[in-house]
N, C-alpha and C positions, 0 to 999 in steps of 0.2 A: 639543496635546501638545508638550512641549518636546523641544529637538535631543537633551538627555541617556538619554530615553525611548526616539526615536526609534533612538538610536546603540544600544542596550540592545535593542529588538524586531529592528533588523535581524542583532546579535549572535547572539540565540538564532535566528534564521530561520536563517539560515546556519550554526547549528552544525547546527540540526535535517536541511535540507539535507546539510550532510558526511557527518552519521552515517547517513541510511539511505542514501546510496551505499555507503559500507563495508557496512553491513549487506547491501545487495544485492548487493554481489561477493564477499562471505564467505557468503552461504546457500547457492549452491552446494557447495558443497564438507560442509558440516555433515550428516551420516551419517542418514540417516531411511528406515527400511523400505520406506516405498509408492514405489516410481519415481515420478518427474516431480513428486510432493509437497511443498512446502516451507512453510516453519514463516508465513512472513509477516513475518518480522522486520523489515523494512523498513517495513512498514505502520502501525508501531508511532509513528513518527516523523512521517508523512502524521495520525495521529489527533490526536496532542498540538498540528500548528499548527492543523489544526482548530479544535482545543478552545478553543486558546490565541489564535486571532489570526483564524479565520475560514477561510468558504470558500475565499476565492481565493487565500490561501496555503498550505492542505492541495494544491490543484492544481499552487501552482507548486512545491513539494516535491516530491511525487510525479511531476511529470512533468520537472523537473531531472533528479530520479534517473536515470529512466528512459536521460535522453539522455545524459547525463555517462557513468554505468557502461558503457552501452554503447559509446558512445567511448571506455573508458580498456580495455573489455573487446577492442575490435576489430572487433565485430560491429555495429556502427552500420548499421542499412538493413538489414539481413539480416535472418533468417527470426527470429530469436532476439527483435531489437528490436520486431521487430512484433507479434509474439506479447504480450510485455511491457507493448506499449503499448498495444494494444487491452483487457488484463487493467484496467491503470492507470485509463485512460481510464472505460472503462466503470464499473466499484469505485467511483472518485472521483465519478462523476457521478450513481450511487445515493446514495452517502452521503450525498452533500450535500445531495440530496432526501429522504432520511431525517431528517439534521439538523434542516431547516428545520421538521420535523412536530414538532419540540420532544415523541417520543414515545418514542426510544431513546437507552438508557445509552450509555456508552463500548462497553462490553459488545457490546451489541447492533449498534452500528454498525462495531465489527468483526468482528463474525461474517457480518454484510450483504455487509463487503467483500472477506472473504474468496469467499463464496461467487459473488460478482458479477465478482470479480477472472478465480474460473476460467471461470468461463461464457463471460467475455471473449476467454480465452483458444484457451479448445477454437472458438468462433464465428470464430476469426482461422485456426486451423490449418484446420478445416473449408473455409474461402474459399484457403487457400493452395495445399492439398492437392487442392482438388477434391474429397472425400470426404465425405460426410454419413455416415457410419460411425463419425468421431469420436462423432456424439453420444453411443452407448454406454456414452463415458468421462464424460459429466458427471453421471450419479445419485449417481455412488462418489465426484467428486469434489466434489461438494455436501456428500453427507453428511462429507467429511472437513474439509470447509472450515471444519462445526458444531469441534472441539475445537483447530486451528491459529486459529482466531479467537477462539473464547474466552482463548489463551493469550494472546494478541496484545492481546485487548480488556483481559488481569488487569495484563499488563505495565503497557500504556498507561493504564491506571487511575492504579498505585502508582504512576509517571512522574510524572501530572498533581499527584499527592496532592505529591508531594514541592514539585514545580515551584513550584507554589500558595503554599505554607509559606515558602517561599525568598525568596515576590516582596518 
């Protein structure tokens, strides 16, 4: 591959990188019925280097984000970023095992990630709290993880359609 390729794939890594940190420190705030539920819009951005460049930069996306947002957030090491990171981690590390099955859409692989993301999630609060009482909250957050993942997977689709056309 030449340097001009090169300067070009670490351009879009890096925007891919910016955008779902903003995305992850604007999802909070974005008004959604279910407490503690959120759309995944960040994920959106983990699927396309996926798509677009492979495993091991869908991880180093997703887990930038992770660290960056929560150092610009404040909450770096605290209960917040752990939570986060074990949703990340885990998510990322399905998918990827999904990917490689060459047996699910966009679609599919992020609704996997949603759902693996919370799993992640409630398993981290569960170890932090001391409480096996979370589990409770993961049937409702599976089942919600099926339509924030679909939205996520439609995004990331029409992203990729565009991306594609462009190169």
């Amino acid at each position: 591959m030449n340097s001009k390729a090169n300067v070009k794939n670490m351009m879009i890594i890096t925007m891919l990188m910016a955008m779902s940190i903003v995305f992850h420190l604007i999802e909070p705030v974005l008004p959604i019925p279910v407490p503690g539920v959120k759309l995944g819009l960040a994920n959106i951005l983990g699927l396309i280097a996926l798509m677009l460049f492979g495993i091991k930069t869908m991880y180093a996306v997703n887990l930038s984000r992770v660290l960056i947002a929560s150092l610009l957030r404040g909450i770096l090491f605290g209960t917040g970023f752990w939570v986060s990171l074990s949703g990340v981690l885990i998510s990322t590390t399905f998918v990827a095992l999904l990917y490689k099955t060459n047996k699910f859409s966009v679609v599919g692989l992020s609704i996997a990630a949603a759902a693996f993301h919370n799993v992640g999630q409630v398993l981290m609060i569960m170890l932090i709290y001391s409480s096996v009482f979370m589990i409770y909250w993961m049937p409702p957050l599976i089942w919600l993880s099926i339509p924030t993942g679909l939205l996520t997977g439609i995004l990331a689709t029409g992203a990729l359609q565009r991306l594609r056309v462009s190169k």
